[in-house]
TILUM-890275 format. One record per residue (C-alpha): residue number from 0; residue in one letter; x, y, z. Coordinates in nm, 3 decimals. Example, Ala and Ser with C-alpha at 12.3 -4.5 7.8 and 13.67 -1.06 7.14 Angstrom:
2
0	A	1.230	-0.450	0.780;
1	S	1.367	-0.106	0.714;
//
This chain:
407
0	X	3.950	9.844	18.993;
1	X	4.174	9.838	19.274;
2	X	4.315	10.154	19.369;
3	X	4.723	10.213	19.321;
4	X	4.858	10.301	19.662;
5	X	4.941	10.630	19.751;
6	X	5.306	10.673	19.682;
7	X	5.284	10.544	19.301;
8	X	5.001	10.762	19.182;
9	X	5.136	11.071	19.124;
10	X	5.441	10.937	18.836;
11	X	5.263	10.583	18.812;
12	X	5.388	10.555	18.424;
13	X	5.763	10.620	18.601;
14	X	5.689	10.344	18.849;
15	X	5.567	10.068	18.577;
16	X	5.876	10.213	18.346;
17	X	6.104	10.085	18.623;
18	X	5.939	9.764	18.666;
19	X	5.915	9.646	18.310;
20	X	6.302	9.833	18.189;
21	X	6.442	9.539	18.504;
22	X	6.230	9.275	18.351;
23	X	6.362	9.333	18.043;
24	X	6.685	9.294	18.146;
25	X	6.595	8.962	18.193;
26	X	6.746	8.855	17.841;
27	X	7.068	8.958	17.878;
28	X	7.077	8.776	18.226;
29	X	7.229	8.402	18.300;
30	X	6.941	8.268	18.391;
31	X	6.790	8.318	18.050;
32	X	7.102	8.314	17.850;
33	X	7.181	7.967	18.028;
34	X	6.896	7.764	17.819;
35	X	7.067	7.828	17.512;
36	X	7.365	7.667	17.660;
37	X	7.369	7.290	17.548;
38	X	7.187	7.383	17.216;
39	X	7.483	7.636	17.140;
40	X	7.769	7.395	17.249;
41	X	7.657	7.093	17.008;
42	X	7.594	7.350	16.724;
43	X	7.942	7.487	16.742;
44	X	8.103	7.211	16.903;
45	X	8.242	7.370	17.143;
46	X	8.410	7.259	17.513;
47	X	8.264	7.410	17.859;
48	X	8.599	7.567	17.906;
49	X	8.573	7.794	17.533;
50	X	8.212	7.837	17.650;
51	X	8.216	7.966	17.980;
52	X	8.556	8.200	17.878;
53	X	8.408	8.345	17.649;
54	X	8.054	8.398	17.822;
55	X	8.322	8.546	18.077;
56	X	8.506	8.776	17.883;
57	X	8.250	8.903	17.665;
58	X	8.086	9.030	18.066;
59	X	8.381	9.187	18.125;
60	X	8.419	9.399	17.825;
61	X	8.030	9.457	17.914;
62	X	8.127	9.575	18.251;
63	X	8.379	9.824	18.151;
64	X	8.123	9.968	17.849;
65	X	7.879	10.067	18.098;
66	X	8.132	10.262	18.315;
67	X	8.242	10.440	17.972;
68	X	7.845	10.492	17.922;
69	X	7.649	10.483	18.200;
70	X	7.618	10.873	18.253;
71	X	7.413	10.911	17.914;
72	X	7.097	10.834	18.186;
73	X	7.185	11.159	18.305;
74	X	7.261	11.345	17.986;
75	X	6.995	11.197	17.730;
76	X	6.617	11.215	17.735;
77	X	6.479	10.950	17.888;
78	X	6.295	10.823	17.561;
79	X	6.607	10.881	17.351;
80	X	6.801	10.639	17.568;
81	X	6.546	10.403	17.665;
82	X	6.496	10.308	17.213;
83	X	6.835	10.324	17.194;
84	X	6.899	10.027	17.476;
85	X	6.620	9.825	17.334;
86	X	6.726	9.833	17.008;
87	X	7.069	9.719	17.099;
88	X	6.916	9.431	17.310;
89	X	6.715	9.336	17.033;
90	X	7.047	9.330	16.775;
91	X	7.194	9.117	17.032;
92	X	6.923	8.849	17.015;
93	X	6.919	8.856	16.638;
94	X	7.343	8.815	16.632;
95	X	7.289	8.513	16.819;
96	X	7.028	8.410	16.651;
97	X	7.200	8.451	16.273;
98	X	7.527	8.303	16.423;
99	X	7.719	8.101	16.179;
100	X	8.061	8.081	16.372;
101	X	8.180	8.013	16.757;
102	X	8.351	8.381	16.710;
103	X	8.012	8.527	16.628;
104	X	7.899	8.441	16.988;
105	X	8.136	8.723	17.137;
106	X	7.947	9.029	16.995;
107	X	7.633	8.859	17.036;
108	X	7.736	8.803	17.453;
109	X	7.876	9.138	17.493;
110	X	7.515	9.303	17.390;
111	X	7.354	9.083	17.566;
112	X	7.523	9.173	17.891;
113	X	7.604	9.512	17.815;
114	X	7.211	9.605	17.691;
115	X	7.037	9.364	17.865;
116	X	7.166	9.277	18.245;
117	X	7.425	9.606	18.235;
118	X	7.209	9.873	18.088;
119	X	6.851	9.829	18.151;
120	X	6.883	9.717	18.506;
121	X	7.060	10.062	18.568;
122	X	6.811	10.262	18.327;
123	X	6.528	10.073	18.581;
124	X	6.695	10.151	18.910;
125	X	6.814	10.468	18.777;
126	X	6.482	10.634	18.667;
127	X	6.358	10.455	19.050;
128	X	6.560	10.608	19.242;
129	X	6.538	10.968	19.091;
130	X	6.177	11.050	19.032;
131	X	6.083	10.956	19.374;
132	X	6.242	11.047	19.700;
133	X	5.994	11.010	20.043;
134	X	5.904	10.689	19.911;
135	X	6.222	10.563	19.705;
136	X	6.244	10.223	19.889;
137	X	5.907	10.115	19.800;
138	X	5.909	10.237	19.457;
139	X	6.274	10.054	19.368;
140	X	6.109	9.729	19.558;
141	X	5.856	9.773	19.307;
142	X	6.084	9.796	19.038;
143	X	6.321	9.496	19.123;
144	X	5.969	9.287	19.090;
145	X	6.129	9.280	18.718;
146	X	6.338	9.016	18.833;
147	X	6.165	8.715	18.944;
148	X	5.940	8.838	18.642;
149	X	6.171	8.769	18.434;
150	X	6.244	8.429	18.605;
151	X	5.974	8.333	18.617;
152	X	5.865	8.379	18.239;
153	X	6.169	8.366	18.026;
154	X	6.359	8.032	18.100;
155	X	6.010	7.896	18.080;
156	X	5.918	8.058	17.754;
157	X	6.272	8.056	17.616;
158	X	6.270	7.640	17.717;
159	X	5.953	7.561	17.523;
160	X	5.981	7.812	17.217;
161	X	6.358	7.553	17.166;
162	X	6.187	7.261	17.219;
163	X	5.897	7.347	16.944;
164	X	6.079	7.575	16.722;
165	X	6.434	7.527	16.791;
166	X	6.717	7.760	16.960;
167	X	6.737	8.029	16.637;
168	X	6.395	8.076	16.681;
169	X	6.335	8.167	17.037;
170	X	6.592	8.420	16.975;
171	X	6.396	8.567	16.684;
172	X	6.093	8.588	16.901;
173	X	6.308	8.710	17.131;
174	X	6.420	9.027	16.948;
175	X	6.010	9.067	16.801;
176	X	5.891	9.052	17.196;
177	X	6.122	9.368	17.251;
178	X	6.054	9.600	16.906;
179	X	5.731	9.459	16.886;
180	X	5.610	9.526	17.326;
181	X	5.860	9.606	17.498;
182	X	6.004	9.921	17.322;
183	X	5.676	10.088	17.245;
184	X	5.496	10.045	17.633;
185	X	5.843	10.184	17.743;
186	X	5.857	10.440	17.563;
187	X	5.493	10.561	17.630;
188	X	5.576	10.507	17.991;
189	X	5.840	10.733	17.979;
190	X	5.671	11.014	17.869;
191	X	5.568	11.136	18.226;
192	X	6.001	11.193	18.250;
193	X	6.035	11.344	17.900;
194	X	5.992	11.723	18.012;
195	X	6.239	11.669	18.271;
196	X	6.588	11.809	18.196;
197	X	6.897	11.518	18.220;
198	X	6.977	11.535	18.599;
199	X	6.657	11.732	18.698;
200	X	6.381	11.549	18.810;
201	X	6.154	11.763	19.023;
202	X	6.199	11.628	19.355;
203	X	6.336	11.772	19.642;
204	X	6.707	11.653	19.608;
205	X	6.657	11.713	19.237;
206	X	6.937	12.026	19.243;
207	X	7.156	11.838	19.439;
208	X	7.415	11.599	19.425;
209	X	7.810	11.461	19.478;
210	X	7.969	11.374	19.128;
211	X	8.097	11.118	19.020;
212	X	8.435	11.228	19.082;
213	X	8.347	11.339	19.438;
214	X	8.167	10.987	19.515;
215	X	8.543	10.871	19.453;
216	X	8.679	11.070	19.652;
217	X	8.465	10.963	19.943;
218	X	8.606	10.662	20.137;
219	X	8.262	10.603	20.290;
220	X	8.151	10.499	19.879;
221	X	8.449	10.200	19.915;
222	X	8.316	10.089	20.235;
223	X	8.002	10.049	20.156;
224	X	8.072	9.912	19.807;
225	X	8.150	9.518	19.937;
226	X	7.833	9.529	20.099;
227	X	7.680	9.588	19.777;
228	X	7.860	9.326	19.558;
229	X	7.864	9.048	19.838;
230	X	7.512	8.912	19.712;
231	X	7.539	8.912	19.336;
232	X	7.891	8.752	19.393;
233	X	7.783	8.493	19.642;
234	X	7.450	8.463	19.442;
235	X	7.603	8.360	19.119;
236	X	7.923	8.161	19.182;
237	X	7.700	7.953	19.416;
238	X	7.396	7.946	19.174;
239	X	7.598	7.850	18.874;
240	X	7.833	7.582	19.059;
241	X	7.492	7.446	19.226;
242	X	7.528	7.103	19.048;
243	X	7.858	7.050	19.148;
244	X	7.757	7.147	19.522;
245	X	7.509	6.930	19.510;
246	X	7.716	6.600	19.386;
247	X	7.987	6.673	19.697;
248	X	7.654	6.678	19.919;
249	X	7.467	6.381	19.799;
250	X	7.190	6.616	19.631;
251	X	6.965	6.542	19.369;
252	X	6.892	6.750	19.076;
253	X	6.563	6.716	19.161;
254	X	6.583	6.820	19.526;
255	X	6.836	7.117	19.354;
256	X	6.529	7.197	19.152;
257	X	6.217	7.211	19.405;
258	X	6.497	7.402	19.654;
259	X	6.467	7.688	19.331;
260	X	6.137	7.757	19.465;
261	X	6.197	7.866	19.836;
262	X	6.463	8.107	19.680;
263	X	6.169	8.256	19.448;
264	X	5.975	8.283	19.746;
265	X	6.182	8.448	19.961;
266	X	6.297	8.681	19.725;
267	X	5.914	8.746	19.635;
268	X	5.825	8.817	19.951;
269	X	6.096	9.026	20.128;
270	X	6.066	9.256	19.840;
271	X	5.699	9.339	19.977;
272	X	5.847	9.413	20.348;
273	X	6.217	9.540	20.197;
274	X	6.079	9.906	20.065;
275	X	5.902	9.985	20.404;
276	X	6.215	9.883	20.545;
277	X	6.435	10.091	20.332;
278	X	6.191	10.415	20.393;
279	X	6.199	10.387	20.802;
280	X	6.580	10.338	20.894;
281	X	6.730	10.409	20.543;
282	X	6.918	10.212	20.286;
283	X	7.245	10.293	20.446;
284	X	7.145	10.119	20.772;
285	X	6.921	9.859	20.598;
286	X	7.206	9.743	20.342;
287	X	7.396	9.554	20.620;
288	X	7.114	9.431	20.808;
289	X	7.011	9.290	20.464;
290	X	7.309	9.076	20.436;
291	X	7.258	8.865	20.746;
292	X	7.026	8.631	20.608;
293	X	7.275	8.488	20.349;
294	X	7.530	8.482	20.640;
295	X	7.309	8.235	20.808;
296	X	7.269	8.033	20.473;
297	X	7.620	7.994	20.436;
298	X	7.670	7.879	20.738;
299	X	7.357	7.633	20.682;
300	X	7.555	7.520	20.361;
301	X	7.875	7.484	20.593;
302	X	7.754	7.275	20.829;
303	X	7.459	7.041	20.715;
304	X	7.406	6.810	20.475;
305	X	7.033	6.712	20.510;
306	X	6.751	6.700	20.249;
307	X	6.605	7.016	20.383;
308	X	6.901	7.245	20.375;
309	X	6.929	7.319	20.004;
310	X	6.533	7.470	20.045;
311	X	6.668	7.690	20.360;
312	X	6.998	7.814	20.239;
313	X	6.788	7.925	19.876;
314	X	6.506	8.056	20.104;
315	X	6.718	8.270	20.306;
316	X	6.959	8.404	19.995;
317	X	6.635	8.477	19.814;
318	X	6.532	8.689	20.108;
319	X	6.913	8.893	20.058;
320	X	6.838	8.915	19.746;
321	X	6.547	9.119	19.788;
322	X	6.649	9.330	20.086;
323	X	6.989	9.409	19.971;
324	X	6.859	9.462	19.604;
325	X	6.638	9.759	19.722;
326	X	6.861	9.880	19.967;
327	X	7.171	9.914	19.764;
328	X	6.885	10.097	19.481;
329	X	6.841	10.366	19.721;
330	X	7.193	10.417	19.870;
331	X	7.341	10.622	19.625;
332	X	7.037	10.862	19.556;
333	X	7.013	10.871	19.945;
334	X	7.379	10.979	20.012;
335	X	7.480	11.152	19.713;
336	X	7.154	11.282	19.563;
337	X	6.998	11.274	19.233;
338	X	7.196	11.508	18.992;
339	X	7.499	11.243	18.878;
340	X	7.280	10.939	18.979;
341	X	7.324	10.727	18.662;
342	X	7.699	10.788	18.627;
343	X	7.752	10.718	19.029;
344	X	7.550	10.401	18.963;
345	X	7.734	10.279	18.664;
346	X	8.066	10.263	18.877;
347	X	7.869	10.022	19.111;
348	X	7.694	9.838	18.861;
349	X	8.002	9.830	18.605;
350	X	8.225	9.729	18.918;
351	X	7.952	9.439	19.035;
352	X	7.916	9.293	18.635;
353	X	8.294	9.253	18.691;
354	X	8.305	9.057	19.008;
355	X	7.978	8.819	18.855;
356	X	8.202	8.770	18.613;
357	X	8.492	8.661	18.784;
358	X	8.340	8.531	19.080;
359	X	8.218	8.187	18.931;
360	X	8.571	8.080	18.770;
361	X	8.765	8.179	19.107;
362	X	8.496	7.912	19.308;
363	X	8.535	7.677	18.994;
364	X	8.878	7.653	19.035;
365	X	8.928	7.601	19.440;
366	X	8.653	7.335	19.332;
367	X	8.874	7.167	19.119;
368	X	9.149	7.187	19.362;
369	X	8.980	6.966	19.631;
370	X	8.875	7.279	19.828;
371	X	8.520	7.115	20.039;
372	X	8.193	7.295	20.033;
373	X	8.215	7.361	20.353;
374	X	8.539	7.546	20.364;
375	X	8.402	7.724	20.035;
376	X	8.105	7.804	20.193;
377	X	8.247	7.937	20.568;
378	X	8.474	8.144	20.375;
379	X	8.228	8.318	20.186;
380	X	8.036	8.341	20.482;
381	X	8.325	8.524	20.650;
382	X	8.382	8.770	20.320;
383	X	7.992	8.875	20.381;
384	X	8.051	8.925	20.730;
385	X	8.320	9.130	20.702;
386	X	8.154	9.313	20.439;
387	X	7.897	9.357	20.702;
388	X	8.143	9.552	20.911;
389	X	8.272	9.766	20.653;
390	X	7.909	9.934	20.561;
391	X	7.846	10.001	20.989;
392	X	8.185	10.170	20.987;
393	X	8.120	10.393	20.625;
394	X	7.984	10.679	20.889;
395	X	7.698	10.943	20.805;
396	X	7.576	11.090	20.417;
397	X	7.901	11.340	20.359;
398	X	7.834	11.718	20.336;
399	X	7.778	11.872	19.970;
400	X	8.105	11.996	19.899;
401	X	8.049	12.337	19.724;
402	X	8.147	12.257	19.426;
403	X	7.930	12.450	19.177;
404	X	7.955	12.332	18.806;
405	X	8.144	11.994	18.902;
406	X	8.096	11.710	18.670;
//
C-alpha cells in the first residue's frame, strides 16, 4: 500500500475527517440542491421569482445562524458537534423530502444551508486548520478535495436516483447516505480530536490566539476580508447566471457544459500545487496572488466572444478557486491562532453565505436592465482587483494583545 506522506501521518483520522465533513457539505450546496429545481417548481407550481427568493432568504437566515453558532467548534467535543450537524443535515433532506406545501420548502432550505454548505464546511476547515500548523496549507488543500468530490458525485447521483426513483426519493437516500456512512466514519474519525479540550489542540499555537472580539477590532481582518469573499461571490453569481451569459454571447449549452470541465480541472489541480504554496510564503501573501487568475478570466469574459473562451475563463476561476480556497483556510489560524478559530471563522463564513446569497440577484437584476456582459464582467474584474489591493495593504500578523481570559 502506498505510503501517506509525511505531514498526514501523525493525525491521519483528523486529515480524512476534514476531507469527508467538506464533502458532505456537498448537500446543502447549489450545485446539488439545483437538480431538484425543475422537479420542485412543477410539484408546487411555483414561479422562478418565489423560487429563487426563497432559496435566497432561507441562505440568509442560514448565514446569520452560523454567526450566532459557529463558536460551539470551539466549545463542544468534536464528536458531540460533528452527530449533532449530521443529524440536522439529514432532517433537512427528509423535510424536503416529506414536503407537502411551497412554505414547507423554507425550513427544509434553511437546514440545508445552515447544516450542510454553512456548518460542515466550517467544522472541515475548522478541525484543518487547528490540528495542524507546519503543514496547515497542505492539510486544508487536502481537505477542500471535499468539494469537487462532492461535484463530482452528487449532481450525478442525485440526477439519476430522480430519474429512476423520482425527486422524494433521492432525498430519502439522501438523508440514509448520511445516518447510515457518513455520520458513523465521521465520528470514528474524530476520535483522534476527542481528548483534546475545546480550543486546545496540541500544537504549537494551540495556547494562543486573538478573539473574536479582538479579530474585530483589527482593521487588517476588514482588509483582508474582500479578498476572501471576491471568489465565492464572483463564482456563484457568474455560475448561476451562466445560461443567460451564454445566450448574450452566442453560447451553447453544450459548449456551457464541456467548458464545466476545464473549471473541474483547474480547480483539481491547483489544489495539489495551492498547499505547498500556502506553506512557503504564507496564506496572507498567497491569498492575493490567488486572485489573479480570475482577474484574467474576467477580463477573458470582457473582451472575447470565441468558442474557446468559456473553457479558459472556467479553467482559470477553477484554478482561484483552489488557491484562494486554501489560502483563505489558513489565514485566520495563521494570524490569529488556534484558540477562537471556529468563532473567528464563522464571522467569515457567516459574512461570505451572505454575499452568495445576495450576489446572484444584484447581477440578475443589472441583467435585466440591459447592463452587457462585458461591462458586468470588467466591473467585477475591477471589484477583485481592488480587493487585490486591500489584502497587500492589511500589513503584518498583529501582536497578541495581553488579554488573559478574553472571550
Amino acid at each position: 500500500m502506498p505510503q501517506l506522506p509525511a505531514f498526514m501521518r501523525e493525525r491521519a483520522h483528523l486529515v480524512f475527517f476534514a476531507l469527508l465533513a467538506v464533502a458532505a457539505s456537498g448537500f446543502g450546496q447549489t450545485f446539488f440542491i439545483s437538480i431538484f429545481g425543475g422537479a420542485l417548481r412543477e410539484e408546487f407550481a411555483l414561479s422562478n421569482a418565489w423560487y429563487g427568493a426563497s432559496y435566497s432568504a432561507a441562505t440568509l437566515v442560514s448565514a446569520l445562524a452560523l454567526l450566532a453558532c459557529g463558536s460551539l467548534v470551539d466549545r463542544w467535543p468534536l464528536r458531540r458537534i460533528t452527530a449533532l450537524i449530521v443529524v440536522l443535515l439529514a432532517a433537512a433532506c427528509l423535510v424536503m423530502a416529506f414536503a407537502n406545501h411551497a412554505l414547507m420548502l423554507l425550513p427544509g432550505f434553511f437546514l440545508l444551508r445552515f447544516a450542510g454548505q454553512g456548518f460542515m464546511t466550517h467544522l472541515g476547515m475548522t478541525t484543518a486548520g487547528r490540528y495542524f500548523s507546519s503543514n496547515r496549507g497542505k492539510v486544508i488543500a487536502v481537505a477542500a478535495l471535499g468539494f469537487p468530490l462532492a461535484e463530482a458525485l452528487l449532481p450525478t447521483g442525485g440526477a439519476w436516483l430522480i430519474e429512476a426513483f423520482g425527486w422524494r426519493s433521492a432525498w430519502i437516500a439522501s438523508a440514509l447516505l448520511l445516518l447510515g456512512l457518513a455520520l458513523p466514519t465521521l465520528l470514528w474519525l474524530a476520535r483522534a480530536g476527542q481528548h483534546s479540550q475545546a480550543g486546545g489542540d496540541g500544537n504549537e499555537d494551540a495556547g494562543e490566539g486573538f478573539s473574536r472580539a479582538q479579530v474585530l477590532r483589527d482593521p487588517g481582518f476588514y482588509l483582508l476580508l474582500p479578498a476572501i469573499l471576491m471568489t465565492p461571490v464572483v463564482v456563484t453569481a457568474v455560475l448561476f447566471h451562466q445560461a443567460a451569459i451564454g445566450e448574450a454571447r452566442g453560447w451553447s449549452l453544450t459548449l456551457l457544459g464541456t467548458a464545466f470541465s476545464g473549471y473541474a480541472a483547474g480547480h483539481l489541480l491547483m489544489l495539489f500545487l495551492a498547499g505547498s504554496l500556502v506553506d512557503r510564503f504564507g496564506a496572507q501573501r498567497s491569498l492575493p496572488l490567488a486572485l489573479v487568475p480570475m482577474v484574467a478570466g474576467l477580463l477573458l469574459l470582457a473582451l472575447f466572444e470565441a468558442p474557446w473562451a468559456p473553457l479558459a475563463y472556467l479553467t482559470l476561476f477553477g484554478i482561484t478557486q483552489a488557491g484562494t480556497g486554501t489560502a483563505a483556510g489558513a489565514l485566520w489560524p495563521e494570524r490569529y491562532g488556534t484558540r477562537h478559530l471556529g468563532a473567528i471563522r464563522s464571522v467569515s463564513q457567516g459574512v461570505m453565505i451572505l454575499s452568495t446569497a445576495v450576489s446572484p440577484l444584484v447581477v440578475g437584476i443589472l441583467l435585466d436592465l440591459g447592463i452587457s456582459v462585458a461591462t458586468l464582467a470588467g466591473s467585477l474584474g475591477g471589484m477583485v482587483a481592488g480587493s487585490i489591493l486591500l489584502a497587500m495593504l492589511a500589513g503584518p500578523i498583529p501582536r497578541q494583545p495581553n488579554t488573559a481570559g478574553n472571550k
